[in-house]
N, C-alpha and C positions, 0 to 999 in steps of 0.2 A: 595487623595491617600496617599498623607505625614502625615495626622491626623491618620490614621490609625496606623501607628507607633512610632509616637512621642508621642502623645497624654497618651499611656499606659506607656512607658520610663516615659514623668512625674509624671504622679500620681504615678508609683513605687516609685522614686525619693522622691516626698513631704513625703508621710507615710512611708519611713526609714529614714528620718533624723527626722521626729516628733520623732519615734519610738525610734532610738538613740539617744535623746535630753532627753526622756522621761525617758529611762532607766536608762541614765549617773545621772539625777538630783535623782532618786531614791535608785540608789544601790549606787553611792556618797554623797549624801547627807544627809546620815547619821554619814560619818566618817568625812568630810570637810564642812564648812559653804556652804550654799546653791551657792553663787556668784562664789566659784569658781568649783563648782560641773556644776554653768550653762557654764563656760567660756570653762570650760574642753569640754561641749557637743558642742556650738558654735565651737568652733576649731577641733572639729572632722568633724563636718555638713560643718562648712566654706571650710576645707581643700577640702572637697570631691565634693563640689560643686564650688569652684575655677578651680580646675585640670578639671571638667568634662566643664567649661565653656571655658576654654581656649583649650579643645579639640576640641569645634563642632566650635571655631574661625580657628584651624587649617585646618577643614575639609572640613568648606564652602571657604575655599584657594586651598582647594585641597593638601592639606599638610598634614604631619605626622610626630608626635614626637613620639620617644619611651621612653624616659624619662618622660614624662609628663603622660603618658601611664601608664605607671609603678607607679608614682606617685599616678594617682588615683585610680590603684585595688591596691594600698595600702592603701591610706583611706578607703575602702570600705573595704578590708578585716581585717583592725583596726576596723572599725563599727559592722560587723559583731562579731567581736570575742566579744568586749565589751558586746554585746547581746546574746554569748553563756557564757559567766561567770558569768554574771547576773541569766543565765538558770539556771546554775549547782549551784548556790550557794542562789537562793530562796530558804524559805522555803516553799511555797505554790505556786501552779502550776508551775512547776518547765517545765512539759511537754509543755502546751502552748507557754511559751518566749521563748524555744526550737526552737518551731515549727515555729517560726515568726523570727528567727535568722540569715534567708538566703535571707531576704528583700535586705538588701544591695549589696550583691552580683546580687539580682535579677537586682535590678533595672541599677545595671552596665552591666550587659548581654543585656537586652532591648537596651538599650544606643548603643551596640555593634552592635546588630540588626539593627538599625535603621541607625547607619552608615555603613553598608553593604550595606543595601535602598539606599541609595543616590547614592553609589559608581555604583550602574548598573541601575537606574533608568534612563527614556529612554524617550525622549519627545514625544508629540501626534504624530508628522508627521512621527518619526520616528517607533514608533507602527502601524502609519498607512499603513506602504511602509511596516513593517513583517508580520502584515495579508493579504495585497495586494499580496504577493510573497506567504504566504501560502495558501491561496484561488487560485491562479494561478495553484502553483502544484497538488492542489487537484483535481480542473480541469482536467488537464493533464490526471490525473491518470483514470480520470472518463472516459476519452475520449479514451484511450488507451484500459481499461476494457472493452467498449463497443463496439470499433474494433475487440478485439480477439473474445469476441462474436459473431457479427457478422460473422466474418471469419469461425466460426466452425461449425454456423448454414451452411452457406453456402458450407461447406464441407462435413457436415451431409448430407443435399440436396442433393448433387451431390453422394455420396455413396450410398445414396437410390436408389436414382435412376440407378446405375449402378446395383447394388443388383437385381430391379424389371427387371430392361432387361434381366441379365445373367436365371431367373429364369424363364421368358418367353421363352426364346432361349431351356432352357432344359425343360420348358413343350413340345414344337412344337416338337422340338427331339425325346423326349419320343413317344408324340402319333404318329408321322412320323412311325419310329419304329415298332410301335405296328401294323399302317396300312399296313405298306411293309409285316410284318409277315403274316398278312392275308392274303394278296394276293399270297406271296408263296403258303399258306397251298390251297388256291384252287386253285391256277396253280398243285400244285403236287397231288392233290388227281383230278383233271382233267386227266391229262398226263395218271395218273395209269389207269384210267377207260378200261373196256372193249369195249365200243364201240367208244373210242378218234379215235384207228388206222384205223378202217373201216369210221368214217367219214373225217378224215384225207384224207384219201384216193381216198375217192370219190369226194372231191375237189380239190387236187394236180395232178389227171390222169389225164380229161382232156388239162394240161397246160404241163405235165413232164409225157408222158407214161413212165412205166415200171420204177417209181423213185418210189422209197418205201419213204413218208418222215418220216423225223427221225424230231423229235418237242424235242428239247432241250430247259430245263429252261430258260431265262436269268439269268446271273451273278449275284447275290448280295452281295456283300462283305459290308464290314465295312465303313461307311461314312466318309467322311473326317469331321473333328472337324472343328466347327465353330471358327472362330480367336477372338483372343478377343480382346473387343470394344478398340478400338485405345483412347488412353489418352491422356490428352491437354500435348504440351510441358513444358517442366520443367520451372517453373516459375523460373523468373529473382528476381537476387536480389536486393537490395533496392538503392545500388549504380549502378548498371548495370542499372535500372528503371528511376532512378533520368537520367541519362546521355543520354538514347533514347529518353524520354519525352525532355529534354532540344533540343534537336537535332532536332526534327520534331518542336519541335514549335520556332526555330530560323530560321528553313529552307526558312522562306520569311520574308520578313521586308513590313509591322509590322509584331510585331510576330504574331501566330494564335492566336488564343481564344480557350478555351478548348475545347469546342465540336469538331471544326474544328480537334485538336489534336488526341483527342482520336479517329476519326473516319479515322482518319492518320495510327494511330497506329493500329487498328484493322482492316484497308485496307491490313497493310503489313503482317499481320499473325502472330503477335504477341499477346502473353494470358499475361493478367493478371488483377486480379478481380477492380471491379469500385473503392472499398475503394483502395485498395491501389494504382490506376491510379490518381484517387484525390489525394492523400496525395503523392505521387511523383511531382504533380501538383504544390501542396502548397508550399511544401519544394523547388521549385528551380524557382518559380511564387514569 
């Protein structure tokens, strides 16, 4: 992982001080004897690679100069400029040494890079314990996601089924209804007939001479409403949960075991769905 960024820092490094050595000898060394045209470029490459060496000495200390700092984006930016003056003042491709004139600058940025690298680079075990703890939460999340699911299915379920009752309950209604109507209608077209009170009659004298009976409909009024389906008590919350579950399962020493518990708890009349009886379990188990 360290080749990764050193590696580019040096070759930036080797091909700007050629480059600066190369320049210095060509665009001086036609006004100055070659030797000191090379000494000029050596002391440009020397300075900038002294300062950049006694940096990465400070760094693998865990230390920092600012002066030394300064020092070397000063060589660099003397290398640099020497390679833009050379640009502007060829006569022939004047754009390419242009374009190749931020080498040294470059290669001090990489540098910069590369000790930022170091300054958060983080050892195996310890990479190992941050994906261990992000694998953990992701976990978590997976297992949480698939609770609420569960939960909703199973509240879905239970809707349904409240839904399919109430709509049985108003089918039975309905045709109740519709059969009582019936029977009215031929109780009263009975009652009207003309021969109701003559046989009426001929069966009431023998028992009740001289009672004329009187045959009144029964009553029917309006039904009473069906009550509706009684709902489980309000579920408990999660600290109210944790603290019943604790309670039944300290109630004997050893404590229960959870089947024993839960069958404690839904002895006493108390709701609440299996997930969240488990996980009241887990959390105080």
């Amino acid at each position: 992982m360290k080749a990764k960024t050193v590696l580019p820092a040096v070759a930036m490094t080797a091909v700007s001080m050629v480059l600066t050595l190369a320049v210095v000898m060509m665009w001086l060394g036609a006004a100055v004897p070659w030797p000191v045209a090379l000494v000029v470029g050596l002391g440009i490459d020397g300075g900038w690679l002294a300062t950049l060496a006694y940096e990465r000495r400070l760094a693998a200390q865990g230390d920092h100069n600012r002066a030394v700092t300064a020092l070397g984006w000063s060589f660099g930016l003397l290398a640099a400029g020497v390679l833009v003056a050379h640009a502007l003042t060829a006569e022939q491709s004047a754009g390419a040494w242009l374009a190749v004139a931020w080498l040294p600058i470059a290669a001090k940025a990489l540098w910069l890079v590369h000790s930022l690298w170091e300054r958060t680079a983080l050892t195996p075990l310890a990479l190992d314990a941050i994906r261990g703890i992000q694998q953990e939460a992701r976990d978590e999340a997976a297992v949480a996601r698939a609770r609420l699911r569960a939960e909703a299915a199973i509240e879905e379920t239970r809707l349904t089924a409240v839904t399919a009752a109430g709509a049985r309950v108003a089918r039975v209604q309905a045709k109740t209804a519709q059969t009582l109507a019936g029977a009215w209608s031929t109780l009263e077209t009975a009652r009207k007939g003309e021969e109701t009170g003559r046989a009426l009659t001929s069966v009431t004298s023998p028992v009740t001479p001289d009672v004329t009976p009187h045959w009144a409909l029964p009553v029917w009024g309006p039904t009473e409403p069906v009550p509706a389906l009684e709902t489980t008590a309000p579920a408990l919350s999660d600290e109210a949960l944790d603290a019943l579950v604790d309670e039944i399962r300290t109630s004997e020493v050893p404590a229960l075991s959870y089947r024993e518990m839960a069958a404690r708890f839904r002895a006493a009349g108390h709701s609440a769905s299996e997930v969240r009886l488990r996980a009241a379990w887990k959390r105080i188990a």
